[in-house]
Every structure is written in C-alpha cells, then in structure tokens.
PQR file of N, CA, C, O and H, with PARSE charges and radii, in Angstrom:
ATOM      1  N   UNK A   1     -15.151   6.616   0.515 -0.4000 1.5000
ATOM      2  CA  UNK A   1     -14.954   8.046   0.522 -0.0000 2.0000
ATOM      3  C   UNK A   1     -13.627   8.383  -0.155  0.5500 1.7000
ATOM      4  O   UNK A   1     -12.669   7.703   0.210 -0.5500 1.4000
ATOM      5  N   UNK A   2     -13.410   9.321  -1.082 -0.4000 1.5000
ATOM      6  CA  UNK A   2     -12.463   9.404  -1.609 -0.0000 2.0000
ATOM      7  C   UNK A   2     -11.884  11.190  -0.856  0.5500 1.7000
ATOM      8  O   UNK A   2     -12.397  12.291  -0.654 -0.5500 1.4000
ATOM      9  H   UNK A   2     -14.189   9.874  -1.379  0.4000 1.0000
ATOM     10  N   UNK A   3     -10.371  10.431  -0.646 -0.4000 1.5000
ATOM     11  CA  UNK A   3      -9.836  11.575   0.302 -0.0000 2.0000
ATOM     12  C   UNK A   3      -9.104  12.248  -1.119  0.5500 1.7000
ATOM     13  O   UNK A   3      -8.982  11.924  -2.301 -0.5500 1.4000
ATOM     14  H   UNK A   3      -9.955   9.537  -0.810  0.4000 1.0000
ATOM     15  N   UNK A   4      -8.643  13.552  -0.106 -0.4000 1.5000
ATOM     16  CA  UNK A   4      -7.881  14.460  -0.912 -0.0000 2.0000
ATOM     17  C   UNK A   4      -6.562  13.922  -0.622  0.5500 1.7000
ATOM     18  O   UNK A   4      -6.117  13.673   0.499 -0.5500 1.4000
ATOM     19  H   UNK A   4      -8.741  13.816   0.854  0.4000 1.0000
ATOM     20  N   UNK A   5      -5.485  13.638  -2.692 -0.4000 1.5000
ATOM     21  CA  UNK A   5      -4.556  13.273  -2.932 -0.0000 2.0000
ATOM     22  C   UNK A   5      -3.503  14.022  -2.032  0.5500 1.7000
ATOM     23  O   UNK A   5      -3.672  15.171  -1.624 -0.5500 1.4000
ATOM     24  H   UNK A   5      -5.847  13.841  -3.602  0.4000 1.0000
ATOM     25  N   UNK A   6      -2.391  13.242  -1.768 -0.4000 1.5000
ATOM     26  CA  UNK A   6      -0.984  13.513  -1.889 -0.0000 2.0000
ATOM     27  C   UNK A   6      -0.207  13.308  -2.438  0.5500 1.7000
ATOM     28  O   UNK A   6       0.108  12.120  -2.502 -0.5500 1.4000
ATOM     29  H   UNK A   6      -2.254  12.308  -2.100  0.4000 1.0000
ATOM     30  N   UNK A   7       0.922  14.693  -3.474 -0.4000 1.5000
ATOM     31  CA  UNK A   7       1.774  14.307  -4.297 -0.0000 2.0000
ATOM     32  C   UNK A   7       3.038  13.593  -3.200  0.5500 1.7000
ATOM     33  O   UNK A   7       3.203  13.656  -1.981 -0.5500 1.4000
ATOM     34  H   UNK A   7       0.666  15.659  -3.421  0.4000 1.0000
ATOM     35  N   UNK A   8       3.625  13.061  -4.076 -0.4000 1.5000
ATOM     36  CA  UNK A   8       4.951  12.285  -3.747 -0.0000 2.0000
ATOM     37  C   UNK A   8       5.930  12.082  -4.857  0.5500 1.7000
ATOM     38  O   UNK A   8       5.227  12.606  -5.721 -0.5500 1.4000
ATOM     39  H   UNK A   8       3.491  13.010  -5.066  0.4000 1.0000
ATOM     40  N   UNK A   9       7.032  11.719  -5.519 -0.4000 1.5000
ATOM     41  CA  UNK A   9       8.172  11.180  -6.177 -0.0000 2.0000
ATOM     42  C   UNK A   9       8.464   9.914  -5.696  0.5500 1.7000
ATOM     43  O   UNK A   9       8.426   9.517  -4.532 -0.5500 1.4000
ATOM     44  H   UNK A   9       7.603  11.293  -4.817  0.4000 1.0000
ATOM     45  N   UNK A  10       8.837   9.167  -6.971 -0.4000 1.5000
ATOM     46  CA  UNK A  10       9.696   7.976  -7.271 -0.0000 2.0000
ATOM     47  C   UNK A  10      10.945   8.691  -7.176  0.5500 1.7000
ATOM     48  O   UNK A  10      11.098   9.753  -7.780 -0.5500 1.4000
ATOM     49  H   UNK A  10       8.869   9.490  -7.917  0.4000 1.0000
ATOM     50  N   UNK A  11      12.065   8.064  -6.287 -0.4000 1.5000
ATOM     51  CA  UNK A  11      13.768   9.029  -6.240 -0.0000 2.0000
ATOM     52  C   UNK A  11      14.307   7.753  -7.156  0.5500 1.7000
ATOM     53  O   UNK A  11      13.912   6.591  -7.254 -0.5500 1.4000
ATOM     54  H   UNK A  11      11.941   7.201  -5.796  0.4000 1.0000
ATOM     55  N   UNK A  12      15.330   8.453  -7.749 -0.4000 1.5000
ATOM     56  CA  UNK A  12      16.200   7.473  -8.405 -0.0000 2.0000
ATOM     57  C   UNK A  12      16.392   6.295  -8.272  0.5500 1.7000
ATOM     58  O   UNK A  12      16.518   5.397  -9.105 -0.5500 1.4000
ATOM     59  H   UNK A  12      15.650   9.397  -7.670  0.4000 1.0000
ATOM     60  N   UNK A  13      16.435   6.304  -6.291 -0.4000 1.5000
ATOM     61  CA  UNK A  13      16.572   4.431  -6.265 -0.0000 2.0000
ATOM     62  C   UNK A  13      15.452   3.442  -5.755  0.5500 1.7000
ATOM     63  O   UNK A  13      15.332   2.381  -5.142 -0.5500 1.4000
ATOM     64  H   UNK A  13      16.333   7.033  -5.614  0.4000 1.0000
ATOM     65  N   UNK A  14      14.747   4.365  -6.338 -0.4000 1.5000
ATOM     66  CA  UNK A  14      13.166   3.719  -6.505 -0.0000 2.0000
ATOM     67  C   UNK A  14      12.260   3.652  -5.593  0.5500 1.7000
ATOM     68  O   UNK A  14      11.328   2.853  -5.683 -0.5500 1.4000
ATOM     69  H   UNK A  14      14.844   5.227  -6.835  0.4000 1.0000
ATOM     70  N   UNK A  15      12.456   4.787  -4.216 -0.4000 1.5000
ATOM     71  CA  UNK A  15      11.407   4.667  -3.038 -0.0000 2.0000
ATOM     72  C   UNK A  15      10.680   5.850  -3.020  0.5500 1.7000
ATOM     73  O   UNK A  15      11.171   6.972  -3.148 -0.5500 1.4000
ATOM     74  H   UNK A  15      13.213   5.437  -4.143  0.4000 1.0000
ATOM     75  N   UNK A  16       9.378   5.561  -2.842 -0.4000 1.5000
ATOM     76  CA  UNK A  16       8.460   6.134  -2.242 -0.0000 2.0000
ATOM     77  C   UNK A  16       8.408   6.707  -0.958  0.5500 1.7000
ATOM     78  O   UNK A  16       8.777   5.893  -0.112 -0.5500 1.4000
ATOM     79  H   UNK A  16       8.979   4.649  -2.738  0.4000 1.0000
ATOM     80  N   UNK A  17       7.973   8.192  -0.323 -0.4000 1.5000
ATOM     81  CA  UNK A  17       7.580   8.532   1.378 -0.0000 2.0000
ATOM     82  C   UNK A  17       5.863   8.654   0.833  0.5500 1.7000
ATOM     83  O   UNK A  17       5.333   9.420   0.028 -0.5500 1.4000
ATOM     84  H   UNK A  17       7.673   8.853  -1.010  0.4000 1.0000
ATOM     85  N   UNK A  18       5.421   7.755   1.506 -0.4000 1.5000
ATOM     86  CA  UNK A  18       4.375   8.127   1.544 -0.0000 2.0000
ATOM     87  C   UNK A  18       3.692   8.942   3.014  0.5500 1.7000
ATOM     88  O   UNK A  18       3.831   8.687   4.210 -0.5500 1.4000
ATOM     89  H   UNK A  18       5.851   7.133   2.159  0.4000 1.0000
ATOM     90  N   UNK A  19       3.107   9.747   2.468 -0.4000 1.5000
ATOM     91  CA  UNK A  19       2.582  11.043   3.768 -0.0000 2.0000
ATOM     92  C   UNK A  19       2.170  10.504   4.785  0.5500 1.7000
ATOM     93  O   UNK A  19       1.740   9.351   4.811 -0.5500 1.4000
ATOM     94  H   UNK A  19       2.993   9.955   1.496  0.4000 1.0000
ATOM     95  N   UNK A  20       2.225  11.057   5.496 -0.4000 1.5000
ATOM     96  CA  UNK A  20       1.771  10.416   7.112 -0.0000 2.0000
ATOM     97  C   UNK A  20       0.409  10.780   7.297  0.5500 1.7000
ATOM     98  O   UNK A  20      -0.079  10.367   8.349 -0.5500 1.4000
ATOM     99  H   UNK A  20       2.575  11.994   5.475  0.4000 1.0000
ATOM    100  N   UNK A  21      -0.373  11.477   6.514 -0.4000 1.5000
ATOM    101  CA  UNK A  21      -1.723  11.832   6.734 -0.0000 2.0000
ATOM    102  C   UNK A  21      -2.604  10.395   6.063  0.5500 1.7000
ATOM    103  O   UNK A  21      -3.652   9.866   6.433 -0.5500 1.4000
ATOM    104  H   UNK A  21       0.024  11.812   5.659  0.4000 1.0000
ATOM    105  N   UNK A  22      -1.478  10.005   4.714 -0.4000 1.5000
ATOM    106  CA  UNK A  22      -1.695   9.161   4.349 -0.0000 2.0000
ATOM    107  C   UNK A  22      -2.318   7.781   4.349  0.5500 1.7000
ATOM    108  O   UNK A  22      -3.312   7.230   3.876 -0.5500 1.4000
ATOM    109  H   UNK A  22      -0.626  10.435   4.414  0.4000 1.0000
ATOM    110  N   UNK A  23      -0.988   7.400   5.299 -0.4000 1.5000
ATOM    111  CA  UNK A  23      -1.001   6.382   5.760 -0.0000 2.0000
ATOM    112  C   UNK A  23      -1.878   6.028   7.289  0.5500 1.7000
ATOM    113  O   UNK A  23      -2.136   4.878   7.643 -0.5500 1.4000
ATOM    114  H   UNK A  23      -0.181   7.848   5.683  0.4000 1.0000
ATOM    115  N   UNK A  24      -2.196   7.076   7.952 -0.4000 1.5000
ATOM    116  CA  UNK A  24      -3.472   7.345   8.810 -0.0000 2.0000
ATOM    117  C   UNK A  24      -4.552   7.188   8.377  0.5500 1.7000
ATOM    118  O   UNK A  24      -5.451   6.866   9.154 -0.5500 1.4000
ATOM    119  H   UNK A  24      -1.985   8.011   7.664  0.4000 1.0000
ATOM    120  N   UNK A  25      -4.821   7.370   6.958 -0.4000 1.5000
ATOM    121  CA  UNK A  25      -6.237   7.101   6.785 -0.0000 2.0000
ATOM    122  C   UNK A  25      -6.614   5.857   6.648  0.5500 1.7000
ATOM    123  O   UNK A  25      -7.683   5.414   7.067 -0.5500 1.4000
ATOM    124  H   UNK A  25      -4.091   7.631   6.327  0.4000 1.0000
ATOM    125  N   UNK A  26      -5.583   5.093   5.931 -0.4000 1.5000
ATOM    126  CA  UNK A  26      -5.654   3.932   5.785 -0.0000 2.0000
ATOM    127  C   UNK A  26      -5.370   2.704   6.389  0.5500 1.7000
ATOM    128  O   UNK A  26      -5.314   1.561   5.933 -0.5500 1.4000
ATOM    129  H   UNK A  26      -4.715   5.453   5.590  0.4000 1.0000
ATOM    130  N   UNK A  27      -5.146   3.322   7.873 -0.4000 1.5000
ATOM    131  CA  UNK A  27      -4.763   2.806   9.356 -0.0000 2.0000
ATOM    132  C   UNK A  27      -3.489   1.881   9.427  0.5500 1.7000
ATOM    133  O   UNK A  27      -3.383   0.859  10.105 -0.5500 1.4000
ATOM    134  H   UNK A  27      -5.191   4.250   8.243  0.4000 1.0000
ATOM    135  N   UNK A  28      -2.507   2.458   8.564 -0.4000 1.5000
ATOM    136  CA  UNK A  28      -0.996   2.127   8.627 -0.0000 2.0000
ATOM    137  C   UNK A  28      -0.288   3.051   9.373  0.5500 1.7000
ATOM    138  O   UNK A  28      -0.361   4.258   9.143 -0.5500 1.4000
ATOM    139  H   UNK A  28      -2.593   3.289   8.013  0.4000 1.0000
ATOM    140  N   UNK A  29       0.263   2.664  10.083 -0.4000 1.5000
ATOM    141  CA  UNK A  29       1.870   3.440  10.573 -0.0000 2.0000
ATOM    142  C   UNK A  29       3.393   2.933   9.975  0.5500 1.7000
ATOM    143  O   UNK A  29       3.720   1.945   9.318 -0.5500 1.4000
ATOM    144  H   UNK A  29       0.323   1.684  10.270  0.4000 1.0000
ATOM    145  N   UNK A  30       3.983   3.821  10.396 -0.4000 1.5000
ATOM    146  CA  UNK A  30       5.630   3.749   9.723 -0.0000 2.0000
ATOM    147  C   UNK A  30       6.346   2.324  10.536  0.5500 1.7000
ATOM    148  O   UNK A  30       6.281   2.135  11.751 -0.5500 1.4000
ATOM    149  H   UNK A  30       3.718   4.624  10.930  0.4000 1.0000
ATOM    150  N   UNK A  31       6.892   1.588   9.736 -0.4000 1.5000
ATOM    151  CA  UNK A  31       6.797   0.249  10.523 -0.0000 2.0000
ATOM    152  C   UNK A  31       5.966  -0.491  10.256  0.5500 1.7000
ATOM    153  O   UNK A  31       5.992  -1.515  10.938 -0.5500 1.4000
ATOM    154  H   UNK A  31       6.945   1.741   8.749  0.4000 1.0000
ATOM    155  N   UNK A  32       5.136  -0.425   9.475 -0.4000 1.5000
ATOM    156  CA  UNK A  32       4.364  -1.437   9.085 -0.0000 2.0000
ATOM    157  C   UNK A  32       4.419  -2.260   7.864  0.5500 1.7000
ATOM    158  O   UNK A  32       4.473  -1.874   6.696 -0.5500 1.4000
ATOM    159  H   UNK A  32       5.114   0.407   8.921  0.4000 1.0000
ATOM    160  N   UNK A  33       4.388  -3.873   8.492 -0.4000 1.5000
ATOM    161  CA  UNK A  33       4.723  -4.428   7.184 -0.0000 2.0000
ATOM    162  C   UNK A  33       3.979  -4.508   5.812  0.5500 1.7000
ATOM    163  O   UNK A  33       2.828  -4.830   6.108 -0.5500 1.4000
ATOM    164  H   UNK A  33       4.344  -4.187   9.440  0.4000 1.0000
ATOM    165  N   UNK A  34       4.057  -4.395   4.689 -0.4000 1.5000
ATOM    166  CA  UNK A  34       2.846  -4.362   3.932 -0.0000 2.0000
ATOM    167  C   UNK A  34       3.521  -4.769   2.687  0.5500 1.7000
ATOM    168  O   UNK A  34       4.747  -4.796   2.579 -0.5500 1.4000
ATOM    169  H   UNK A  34       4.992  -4.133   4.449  0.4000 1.0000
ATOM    170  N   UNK A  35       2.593  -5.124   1.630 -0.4000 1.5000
ATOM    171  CA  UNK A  35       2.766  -5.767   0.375 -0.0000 2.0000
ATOM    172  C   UNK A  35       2.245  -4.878  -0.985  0.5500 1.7000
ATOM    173  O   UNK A  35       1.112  -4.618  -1.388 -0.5500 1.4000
ATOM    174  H   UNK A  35       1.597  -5.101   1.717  0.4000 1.0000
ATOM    175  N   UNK A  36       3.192  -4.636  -1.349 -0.4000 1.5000
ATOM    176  CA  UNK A  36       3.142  -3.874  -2.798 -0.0000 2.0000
ATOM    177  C   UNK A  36       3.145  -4.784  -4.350  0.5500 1.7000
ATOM    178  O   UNK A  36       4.012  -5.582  -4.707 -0.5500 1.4000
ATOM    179  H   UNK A  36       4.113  -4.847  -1.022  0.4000 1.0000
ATOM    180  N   UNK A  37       1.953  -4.398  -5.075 -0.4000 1.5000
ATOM    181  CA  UNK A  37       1.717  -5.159  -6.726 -0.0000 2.0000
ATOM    182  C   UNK A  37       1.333  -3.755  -6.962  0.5500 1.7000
ATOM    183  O   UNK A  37       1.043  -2.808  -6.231 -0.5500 1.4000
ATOM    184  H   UNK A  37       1.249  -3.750  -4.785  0.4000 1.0000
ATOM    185  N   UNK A  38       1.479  -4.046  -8.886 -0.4000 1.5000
ATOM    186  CA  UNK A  38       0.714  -3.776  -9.479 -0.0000 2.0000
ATOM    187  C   UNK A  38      -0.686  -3.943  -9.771  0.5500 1.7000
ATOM    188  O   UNK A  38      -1.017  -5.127  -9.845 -0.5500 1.4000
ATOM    189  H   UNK A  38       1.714  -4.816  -9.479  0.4000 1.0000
ATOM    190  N   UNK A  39      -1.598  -3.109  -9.957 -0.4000 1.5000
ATOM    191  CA  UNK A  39      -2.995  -3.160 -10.470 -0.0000 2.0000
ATOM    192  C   UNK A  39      -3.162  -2.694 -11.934  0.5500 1.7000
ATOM    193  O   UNK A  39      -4.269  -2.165 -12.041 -0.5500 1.4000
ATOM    194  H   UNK A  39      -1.329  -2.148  -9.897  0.4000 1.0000
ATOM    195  N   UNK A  40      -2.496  -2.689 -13.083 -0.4000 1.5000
ATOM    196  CA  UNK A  40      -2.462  -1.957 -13.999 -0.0000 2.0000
ATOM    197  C   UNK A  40      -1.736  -0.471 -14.517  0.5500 1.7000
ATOM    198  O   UNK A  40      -1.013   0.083 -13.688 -0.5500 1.4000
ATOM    199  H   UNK A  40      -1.597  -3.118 -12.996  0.4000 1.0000
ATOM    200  N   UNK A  41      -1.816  -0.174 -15.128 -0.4000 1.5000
ATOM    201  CA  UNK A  41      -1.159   0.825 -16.176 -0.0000 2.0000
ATOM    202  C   UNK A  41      -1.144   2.161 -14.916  0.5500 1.7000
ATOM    203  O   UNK A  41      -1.952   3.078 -14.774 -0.5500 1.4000
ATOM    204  H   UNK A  41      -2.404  -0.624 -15.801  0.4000 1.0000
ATOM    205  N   UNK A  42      -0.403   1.967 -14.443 -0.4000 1.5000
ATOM    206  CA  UNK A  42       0.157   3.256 -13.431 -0.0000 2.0000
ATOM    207  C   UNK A  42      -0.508   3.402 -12.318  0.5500 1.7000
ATOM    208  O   UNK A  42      -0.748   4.499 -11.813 -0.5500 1.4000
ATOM    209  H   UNK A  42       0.254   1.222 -14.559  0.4000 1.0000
ATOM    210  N   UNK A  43      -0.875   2.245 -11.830 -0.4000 1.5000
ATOM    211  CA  UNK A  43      -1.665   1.571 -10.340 -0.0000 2.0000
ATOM    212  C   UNK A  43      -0.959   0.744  -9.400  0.5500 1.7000
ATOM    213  O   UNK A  43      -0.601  -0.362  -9.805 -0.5500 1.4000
ATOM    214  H   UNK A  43      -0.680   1.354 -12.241  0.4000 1.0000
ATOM    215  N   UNK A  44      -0.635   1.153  -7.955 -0.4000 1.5000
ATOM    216  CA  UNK A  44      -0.171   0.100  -7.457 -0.0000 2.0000
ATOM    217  C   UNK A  44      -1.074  -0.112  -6.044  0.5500 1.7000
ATOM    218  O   UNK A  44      -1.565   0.922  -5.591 -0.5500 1.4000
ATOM    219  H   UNK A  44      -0.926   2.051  -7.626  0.4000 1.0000
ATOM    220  N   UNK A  45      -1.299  -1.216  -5.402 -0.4000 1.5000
ATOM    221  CA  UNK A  45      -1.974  -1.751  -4.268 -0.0000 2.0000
ATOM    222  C   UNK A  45      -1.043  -1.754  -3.121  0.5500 1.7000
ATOM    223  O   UNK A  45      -0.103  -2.546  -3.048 -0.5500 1.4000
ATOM    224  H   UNK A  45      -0.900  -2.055  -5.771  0.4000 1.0000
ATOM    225  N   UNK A  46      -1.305  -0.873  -2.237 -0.4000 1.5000
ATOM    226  CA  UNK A  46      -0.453  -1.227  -1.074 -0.0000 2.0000
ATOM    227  C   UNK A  46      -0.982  -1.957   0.209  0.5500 1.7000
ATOM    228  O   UNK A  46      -1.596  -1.181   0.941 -0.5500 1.4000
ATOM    229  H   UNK A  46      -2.068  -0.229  -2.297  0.4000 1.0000
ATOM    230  N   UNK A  47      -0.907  -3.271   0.685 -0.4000 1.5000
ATOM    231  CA  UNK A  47      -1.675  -4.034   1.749 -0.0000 2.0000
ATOM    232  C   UNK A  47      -1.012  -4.370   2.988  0.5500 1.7000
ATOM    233  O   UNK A  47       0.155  -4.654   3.256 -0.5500 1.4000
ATOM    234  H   UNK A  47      -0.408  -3.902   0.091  0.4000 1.0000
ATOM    235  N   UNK A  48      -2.046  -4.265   3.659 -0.4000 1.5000
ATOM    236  CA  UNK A  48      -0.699  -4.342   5.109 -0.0000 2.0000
ATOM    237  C   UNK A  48      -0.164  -5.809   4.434  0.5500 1.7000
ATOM    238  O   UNK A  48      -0.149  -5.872   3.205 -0.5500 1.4000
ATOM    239  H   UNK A  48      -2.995  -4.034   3.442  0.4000 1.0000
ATOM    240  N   UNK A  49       0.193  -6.766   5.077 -0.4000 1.5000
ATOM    241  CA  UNK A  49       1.072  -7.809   4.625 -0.0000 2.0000
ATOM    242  C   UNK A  49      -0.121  -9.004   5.272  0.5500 1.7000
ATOM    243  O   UNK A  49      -0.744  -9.734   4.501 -0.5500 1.4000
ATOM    244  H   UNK A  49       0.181  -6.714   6.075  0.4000 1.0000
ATOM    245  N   UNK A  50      -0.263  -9.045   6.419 -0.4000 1.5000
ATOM    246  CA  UNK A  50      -1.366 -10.233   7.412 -0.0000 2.0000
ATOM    247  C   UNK A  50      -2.686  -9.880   6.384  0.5500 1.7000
ATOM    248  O   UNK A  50      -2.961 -10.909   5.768 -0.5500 1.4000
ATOM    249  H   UNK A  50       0.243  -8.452   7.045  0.4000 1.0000
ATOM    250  N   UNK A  51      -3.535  -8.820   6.027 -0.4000 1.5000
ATOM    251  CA  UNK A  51      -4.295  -8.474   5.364 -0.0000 2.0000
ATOM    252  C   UNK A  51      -4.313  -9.742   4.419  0.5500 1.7000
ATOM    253  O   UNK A  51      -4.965 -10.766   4.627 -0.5500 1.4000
ATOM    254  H   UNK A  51      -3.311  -7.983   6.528  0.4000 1.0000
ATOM    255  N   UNK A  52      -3.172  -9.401   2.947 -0.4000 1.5000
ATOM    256  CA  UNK A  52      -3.127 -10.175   1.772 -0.0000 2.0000
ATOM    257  C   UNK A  52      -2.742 -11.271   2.315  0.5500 1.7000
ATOM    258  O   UNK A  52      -3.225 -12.177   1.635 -0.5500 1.4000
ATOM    259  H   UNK A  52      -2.642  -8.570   2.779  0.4000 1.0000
ATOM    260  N   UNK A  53      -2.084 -11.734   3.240 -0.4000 1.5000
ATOM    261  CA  UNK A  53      -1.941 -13.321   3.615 -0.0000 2.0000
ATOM    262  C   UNK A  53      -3.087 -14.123   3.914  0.5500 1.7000
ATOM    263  O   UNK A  53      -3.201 -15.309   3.604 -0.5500 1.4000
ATOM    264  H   UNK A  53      -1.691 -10.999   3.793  0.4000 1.0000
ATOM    265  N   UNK A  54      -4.127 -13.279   4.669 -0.4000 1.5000
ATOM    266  CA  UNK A  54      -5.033 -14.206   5.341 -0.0000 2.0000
ATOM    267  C   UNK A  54      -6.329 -13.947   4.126  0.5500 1.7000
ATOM    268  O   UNK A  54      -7.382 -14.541   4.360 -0.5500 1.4000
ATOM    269  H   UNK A  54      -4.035 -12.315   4.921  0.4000 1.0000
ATOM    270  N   UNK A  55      -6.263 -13.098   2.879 -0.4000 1.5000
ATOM    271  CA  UNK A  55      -7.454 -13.195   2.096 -0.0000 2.0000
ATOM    272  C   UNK A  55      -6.872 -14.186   0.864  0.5500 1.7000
ATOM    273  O   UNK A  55      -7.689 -14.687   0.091 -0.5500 1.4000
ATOM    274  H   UNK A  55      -5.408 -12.615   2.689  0.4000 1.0000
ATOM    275  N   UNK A  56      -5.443 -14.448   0.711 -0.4000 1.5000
ATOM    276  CA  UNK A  56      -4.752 -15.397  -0.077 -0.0000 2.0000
ATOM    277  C   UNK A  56      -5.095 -16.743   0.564  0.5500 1.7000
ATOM    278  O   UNK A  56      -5.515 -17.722  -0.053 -0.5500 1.4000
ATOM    279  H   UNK A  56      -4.780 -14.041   1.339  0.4000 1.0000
ATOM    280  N   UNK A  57      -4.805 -16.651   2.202 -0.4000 1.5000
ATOM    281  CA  UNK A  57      -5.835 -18.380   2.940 -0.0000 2.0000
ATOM    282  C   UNK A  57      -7.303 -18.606   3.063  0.5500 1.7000
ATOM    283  O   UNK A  57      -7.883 -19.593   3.515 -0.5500 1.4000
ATOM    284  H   UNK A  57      -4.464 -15.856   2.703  0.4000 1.0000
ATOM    285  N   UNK A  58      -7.718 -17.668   2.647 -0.4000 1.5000
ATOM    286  CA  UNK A  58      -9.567 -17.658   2.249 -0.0000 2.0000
ATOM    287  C   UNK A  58      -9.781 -17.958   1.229  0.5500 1.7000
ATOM    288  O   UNK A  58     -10.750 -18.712   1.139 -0.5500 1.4000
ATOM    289  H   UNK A  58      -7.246 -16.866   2.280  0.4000 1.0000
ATOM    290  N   UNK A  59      -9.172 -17.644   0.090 -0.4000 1.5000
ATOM    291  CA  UNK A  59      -9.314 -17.897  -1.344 -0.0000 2.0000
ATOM    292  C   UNK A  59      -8.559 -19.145  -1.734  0.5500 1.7000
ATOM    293  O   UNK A  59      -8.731 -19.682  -2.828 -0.5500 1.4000
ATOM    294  H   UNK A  59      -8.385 -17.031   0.163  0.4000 1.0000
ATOM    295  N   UNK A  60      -7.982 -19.455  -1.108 -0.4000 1.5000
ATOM    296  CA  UNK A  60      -7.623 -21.131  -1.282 -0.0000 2.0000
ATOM    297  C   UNK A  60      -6.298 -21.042  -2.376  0.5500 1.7000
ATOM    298  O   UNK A  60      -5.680 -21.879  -3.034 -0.5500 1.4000
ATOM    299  H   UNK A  60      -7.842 -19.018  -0.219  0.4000 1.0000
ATOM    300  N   UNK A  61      -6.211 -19.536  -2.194 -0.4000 1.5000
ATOM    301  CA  UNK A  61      -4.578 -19.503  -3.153 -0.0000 2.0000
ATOM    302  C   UNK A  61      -3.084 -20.250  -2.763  0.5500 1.7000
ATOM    303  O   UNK A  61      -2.219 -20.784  -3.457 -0.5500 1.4000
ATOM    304  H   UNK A  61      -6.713 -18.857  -1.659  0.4000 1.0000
ATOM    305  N   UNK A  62      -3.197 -20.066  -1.644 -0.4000 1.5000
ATOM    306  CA  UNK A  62      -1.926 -20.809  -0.896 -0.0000 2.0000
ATOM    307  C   UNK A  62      -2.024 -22.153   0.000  0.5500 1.7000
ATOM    308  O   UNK A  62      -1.011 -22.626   0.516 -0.5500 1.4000
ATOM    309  H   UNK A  62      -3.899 -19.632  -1.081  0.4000 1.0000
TER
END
C-alpha cells in the first residue's frame, strides 16, 4: 500500500527527522536502531538494524 508522502530536509550537518506518522507505519519508534544504504540515484533504505542482520544470516552473507 503506498501511503501518503512526508516532506522533510537534509540540514547542513546531514540529518534527517523523519515524521512520526512515518515511522509508525513502518513500525519504528524514536530509539530505534536501524541501518541506512543507498538504493540508487536518490533512494535510500532504512532497516531496523536485527531486520538486515538476520536476512544478511539467511543469505549466507556474513
């Protein structure tokens, strides 16, 4: 299901707030650890952190 966007800014020293409606949908709270990449040309992936660890020990990456 694709939700309705929230704008945000990059600040000078390079952080993101991401919205709290936001991060509810995607069943994060503030405090939560998570892992940021790139996906391409003005894409980034945000994962909780245990998420990308334990599909990196399924895939036999680590």
């Amino acid at each position: 299901m694709i939700r309705e966007p929230a704008e945000t800014t990059v600040s000078e020293a390079g952080t993101v707030e991401i919205p709290l409606g936001v991060l509810a949908e995607a069943g994060l709270s503030p405090g939560a650890d998570i892992v940021v990449y790139s996906d391409g040309d003005g894409r980034l992936v945000i994962r909780r952190k245990d998420d990308a660890i334990r599909d990196l020990l399924e895939n036999g990456a680590l």
